[in-house]
C-alpha positions as CSV (number, residue, x, y, z in Angstrom):
1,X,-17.8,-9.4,36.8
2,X,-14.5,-11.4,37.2
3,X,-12.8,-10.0,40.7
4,X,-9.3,-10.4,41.6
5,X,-10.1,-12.3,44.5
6,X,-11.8,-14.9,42.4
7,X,-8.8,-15.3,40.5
8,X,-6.3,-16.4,43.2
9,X,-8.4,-18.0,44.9
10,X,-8.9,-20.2,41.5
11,X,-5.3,-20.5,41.8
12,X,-4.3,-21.4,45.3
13,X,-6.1,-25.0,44.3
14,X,-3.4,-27.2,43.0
15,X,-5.8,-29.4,40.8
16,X,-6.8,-26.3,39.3
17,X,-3.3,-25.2,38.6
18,X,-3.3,-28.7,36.9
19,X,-6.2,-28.6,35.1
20,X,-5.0,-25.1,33.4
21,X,-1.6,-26.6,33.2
22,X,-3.1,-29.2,30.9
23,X,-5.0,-27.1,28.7
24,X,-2.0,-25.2,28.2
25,X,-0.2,-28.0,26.9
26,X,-3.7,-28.9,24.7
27,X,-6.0,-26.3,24.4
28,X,-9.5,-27.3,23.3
29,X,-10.1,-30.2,25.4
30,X,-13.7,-31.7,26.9
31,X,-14.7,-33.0,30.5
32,X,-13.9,-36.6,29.6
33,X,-10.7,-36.2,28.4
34,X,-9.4,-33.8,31.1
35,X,-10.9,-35.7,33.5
36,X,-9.1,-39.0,32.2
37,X,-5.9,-37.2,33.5
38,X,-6.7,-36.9,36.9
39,X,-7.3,-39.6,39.9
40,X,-10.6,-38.3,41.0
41,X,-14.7,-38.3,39.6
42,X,-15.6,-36.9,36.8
43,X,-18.0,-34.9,38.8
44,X,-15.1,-33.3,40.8
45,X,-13.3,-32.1,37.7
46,X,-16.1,-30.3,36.8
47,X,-16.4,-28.6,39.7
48,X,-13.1,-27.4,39.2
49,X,-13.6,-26.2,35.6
50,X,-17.1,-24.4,37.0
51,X,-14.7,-22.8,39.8
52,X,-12.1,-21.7,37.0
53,X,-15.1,-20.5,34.5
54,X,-16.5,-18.2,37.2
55,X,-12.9,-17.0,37.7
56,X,-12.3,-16.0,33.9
57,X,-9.4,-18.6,33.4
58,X,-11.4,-21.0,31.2
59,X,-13.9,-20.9,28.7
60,X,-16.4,-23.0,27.7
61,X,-17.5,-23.6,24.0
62,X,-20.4,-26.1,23.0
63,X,-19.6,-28.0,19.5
64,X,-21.8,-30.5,18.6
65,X,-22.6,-33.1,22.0
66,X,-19.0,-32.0,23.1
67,X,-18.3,-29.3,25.3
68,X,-14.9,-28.0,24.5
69,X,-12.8,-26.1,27.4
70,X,-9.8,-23.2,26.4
71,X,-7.6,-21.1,28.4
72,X,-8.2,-17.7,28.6
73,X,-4.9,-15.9,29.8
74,X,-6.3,-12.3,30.2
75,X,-7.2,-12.6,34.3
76,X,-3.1,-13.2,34.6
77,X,-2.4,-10.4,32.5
78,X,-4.4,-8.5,34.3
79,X,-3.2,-9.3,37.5
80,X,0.2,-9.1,35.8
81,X,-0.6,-5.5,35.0
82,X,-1.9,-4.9,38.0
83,X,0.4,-6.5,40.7
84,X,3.6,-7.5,39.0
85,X,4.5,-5.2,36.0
86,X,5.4,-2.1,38.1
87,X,7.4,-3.9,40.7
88,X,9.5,-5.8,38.8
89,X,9.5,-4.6,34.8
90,X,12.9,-6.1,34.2
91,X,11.8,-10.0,34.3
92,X,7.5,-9.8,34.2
93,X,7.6,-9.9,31.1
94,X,8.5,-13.1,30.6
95,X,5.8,-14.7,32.8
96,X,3.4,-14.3,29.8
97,X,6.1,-15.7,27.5
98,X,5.0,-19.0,29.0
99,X,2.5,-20.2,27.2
100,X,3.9,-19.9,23.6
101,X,6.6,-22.5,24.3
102,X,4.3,-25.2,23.4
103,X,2.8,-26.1,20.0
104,X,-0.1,-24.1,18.9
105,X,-3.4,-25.3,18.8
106,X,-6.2,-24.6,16.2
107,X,-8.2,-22.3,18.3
108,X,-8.0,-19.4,20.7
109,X,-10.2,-18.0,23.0
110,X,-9.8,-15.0,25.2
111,X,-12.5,-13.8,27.7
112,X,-12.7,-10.5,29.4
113,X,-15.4,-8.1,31.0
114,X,-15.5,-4.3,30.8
115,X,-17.5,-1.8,32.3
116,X,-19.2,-0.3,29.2
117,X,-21.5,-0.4,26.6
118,X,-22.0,-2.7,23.6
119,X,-21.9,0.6,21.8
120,X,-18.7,2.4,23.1
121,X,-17.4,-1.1,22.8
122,X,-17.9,-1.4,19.1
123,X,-16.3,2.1,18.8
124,X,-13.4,1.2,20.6
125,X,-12.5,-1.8,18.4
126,X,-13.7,-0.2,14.8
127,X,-12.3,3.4,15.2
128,X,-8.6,4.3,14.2
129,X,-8.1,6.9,16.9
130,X,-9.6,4.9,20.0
131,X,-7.8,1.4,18.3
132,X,-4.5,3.2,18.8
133,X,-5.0,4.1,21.9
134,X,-5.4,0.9,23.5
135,X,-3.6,-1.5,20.8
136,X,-0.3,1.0,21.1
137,X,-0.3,2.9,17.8
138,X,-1.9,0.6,15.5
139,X,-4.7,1.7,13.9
140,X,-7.3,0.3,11.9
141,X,-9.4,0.8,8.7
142,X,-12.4,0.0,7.3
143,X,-15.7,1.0,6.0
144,X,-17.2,-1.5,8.2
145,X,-19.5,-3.5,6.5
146,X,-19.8,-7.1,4.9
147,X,-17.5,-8.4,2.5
148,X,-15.3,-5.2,3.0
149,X,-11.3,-5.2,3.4
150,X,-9.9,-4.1,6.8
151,X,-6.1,-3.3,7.6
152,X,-4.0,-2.8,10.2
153,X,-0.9,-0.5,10.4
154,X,1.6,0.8,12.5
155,X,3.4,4.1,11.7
156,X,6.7,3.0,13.0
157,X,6.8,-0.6,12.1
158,X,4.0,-0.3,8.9
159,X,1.6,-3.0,7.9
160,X,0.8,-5.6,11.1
161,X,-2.7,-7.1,10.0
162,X,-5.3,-7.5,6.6
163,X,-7.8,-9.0,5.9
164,X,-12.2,-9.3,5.3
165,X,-14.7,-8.3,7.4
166,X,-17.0,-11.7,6.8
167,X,-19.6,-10.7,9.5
168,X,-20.4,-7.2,10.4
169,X,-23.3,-7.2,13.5
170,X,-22.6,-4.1,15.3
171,X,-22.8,-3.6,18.3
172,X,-22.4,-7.5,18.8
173,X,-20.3,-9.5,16.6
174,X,-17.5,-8.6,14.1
175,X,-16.3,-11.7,12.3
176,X,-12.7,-11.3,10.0
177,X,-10.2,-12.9,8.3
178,X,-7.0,-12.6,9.7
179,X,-3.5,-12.4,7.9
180,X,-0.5,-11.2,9.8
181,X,2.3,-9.2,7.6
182,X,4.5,-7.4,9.4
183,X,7.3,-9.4,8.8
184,X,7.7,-12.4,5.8
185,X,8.0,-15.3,8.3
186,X,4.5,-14.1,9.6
187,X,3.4,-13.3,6.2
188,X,3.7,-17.2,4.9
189,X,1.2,-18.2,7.4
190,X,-1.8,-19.3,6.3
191,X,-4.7,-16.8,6.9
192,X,-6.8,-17.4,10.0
193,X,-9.9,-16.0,11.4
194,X,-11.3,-13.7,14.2
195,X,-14.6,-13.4,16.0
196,X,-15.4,-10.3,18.5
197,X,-18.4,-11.4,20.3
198,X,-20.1,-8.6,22.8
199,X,-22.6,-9.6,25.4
200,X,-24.1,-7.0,27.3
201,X,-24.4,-8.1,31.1
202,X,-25.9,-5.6,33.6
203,X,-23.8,-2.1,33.2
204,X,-20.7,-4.1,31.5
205,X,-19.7,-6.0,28.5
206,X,-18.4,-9.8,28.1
207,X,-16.3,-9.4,24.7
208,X,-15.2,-13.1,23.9
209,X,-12.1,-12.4,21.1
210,X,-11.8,-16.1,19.3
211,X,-8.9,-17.0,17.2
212,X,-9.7,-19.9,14.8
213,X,-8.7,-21.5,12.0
214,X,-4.8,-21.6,12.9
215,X,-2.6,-24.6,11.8
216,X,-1.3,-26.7,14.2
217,X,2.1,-25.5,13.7
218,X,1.0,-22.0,13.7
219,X,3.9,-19.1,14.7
220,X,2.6,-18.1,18.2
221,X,3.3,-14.6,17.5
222,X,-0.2,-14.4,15.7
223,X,-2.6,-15.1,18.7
224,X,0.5,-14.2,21.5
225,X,-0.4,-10.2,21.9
226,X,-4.4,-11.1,22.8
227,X,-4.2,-10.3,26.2
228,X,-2.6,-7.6,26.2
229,X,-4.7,-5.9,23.6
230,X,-7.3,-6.9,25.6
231,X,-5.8,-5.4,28.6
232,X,-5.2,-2.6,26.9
233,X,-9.0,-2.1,25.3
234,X,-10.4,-2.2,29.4
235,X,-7.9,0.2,30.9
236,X,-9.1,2.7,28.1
237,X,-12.3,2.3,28.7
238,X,-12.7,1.9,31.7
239,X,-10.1,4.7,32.9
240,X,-9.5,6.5,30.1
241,X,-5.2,6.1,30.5
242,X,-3.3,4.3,28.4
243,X,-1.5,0.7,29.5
244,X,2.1,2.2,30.1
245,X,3.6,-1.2,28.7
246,X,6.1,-0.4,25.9
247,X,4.9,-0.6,22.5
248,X,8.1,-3.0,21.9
249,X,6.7,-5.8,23.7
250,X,3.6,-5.7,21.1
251,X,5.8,-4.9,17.7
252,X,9.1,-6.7,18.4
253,X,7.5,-10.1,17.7
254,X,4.4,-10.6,19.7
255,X,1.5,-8.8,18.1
256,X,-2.2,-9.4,17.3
């Protein structure tokens, strides 16, 4: 379980702060070409990116010989949510804004741990009722099994999300196509793709949430609201309140 502590202490290291810094501008990247960037061993850089993987801020994903490294913003909005949101609501919100200024890559991948079961865990994500709770009124349908369309709506704004379920493995993995709609700019993107992964480690859950199949010039409002759906899905669970962030934020250009 990814602590706080481990997070800012990730931080405090400026080569780290580097190393996330170039992954935000190029998302995707292996050990040799990250550590082609930096004046130090190869070796070194790894520890780094082992000391950022144990904090939650990068994750690793094997493809082929290659060993390809992502951001995962979630620990900062948590911390966000945690630390910063209640104490200055006026300009937070723009921290998270930073990392859509830069070009889009073709991949995602957002990490976090919650303490619950694979099973409650599946609920959460595939029932209408709980899905509103913690993605701020939108809800989902399905029937939940292969080949099968889903959507997802909002009452005040209407249709956000649609798509195919393409893999249906509860409680572990839920893969779907993924075509935003909620407004027509969004709408002309080309569909994309989404994987919930679940991972049951000791009395919690890893979900890895990976957004694939984007273009390179994809609009950043399709993978921007991830963290804070994911914030969202562990406060509920885990405390059974609501995030109190307004449902604006999520529906006023920045949903998922």
């Amino acid at each position: 379980m990814v602590r706080v502590e481990q997070v800012f202490k990730a931080l405090a290291d400026s080569t780290r702060r580097d190393l996330l810094d170039e992954l935000f501008q190029r998302d995707g990247q292996s050990l040799n070409a990250l550590a082609s960037r930096f004046a130090m061993t190869r070796v070194a850089v790894a520890k780094h990116l082992r000391l950022l993987e144990e904090a939650g801020l990068v994750v690793s994903h094997r493809r082929g010989r290659q060993r390809l490294h992502f951001l995962n913003p979630v620990p900062i909005r948590l911390v966000h949510d945690r630390w910063v949101s209640k104490y200055t609501e006026t300009w937070a919100a723009g921290l998270v804004d930073l990392k859509r200024q830069l070009e889009a890559p073709v991949e995602k991948m957002f990490e976090i741990f919650i303490r619950t079961t694979p099973q409650r865990l599946w609920q959460a994500i595939t029932d209408p009722d709980t899905r509103a709770r913690f993605q701020f009124g939108a809800r989902v349908e399905s029937d939940w099994t292969t080949g099968s369309p889903y959507r997802v709506s909002h009452e005040g704004v209407g249709g956000l999300i649609e798509g195919e379920n393409l893999e249906v493995d509860p409680p572990w993995r839920l893969v779907q196509s993924y075509h935003a709609i909620w407004d027509d700019d969004i709408a002309a993107q080309r569909t994309s793709r989404v994987t919930w992964q679940i991972e049951q480690v000791g009395d919690s859950c890893r979900l890895v949430v990976r957004h694939d199949q984007l273009p390179a010039d994809a609009d950043e409002h399709l993978y921007g609201g991830w963290p804070m759906i994911l914030s969202g899905l562990k406060t509920w669970l885990e405390t059974g309140t609501e995030l109190t962030t307004p449902g604006s934020l999520m529906y006023g250009g920045e949903s998922s």
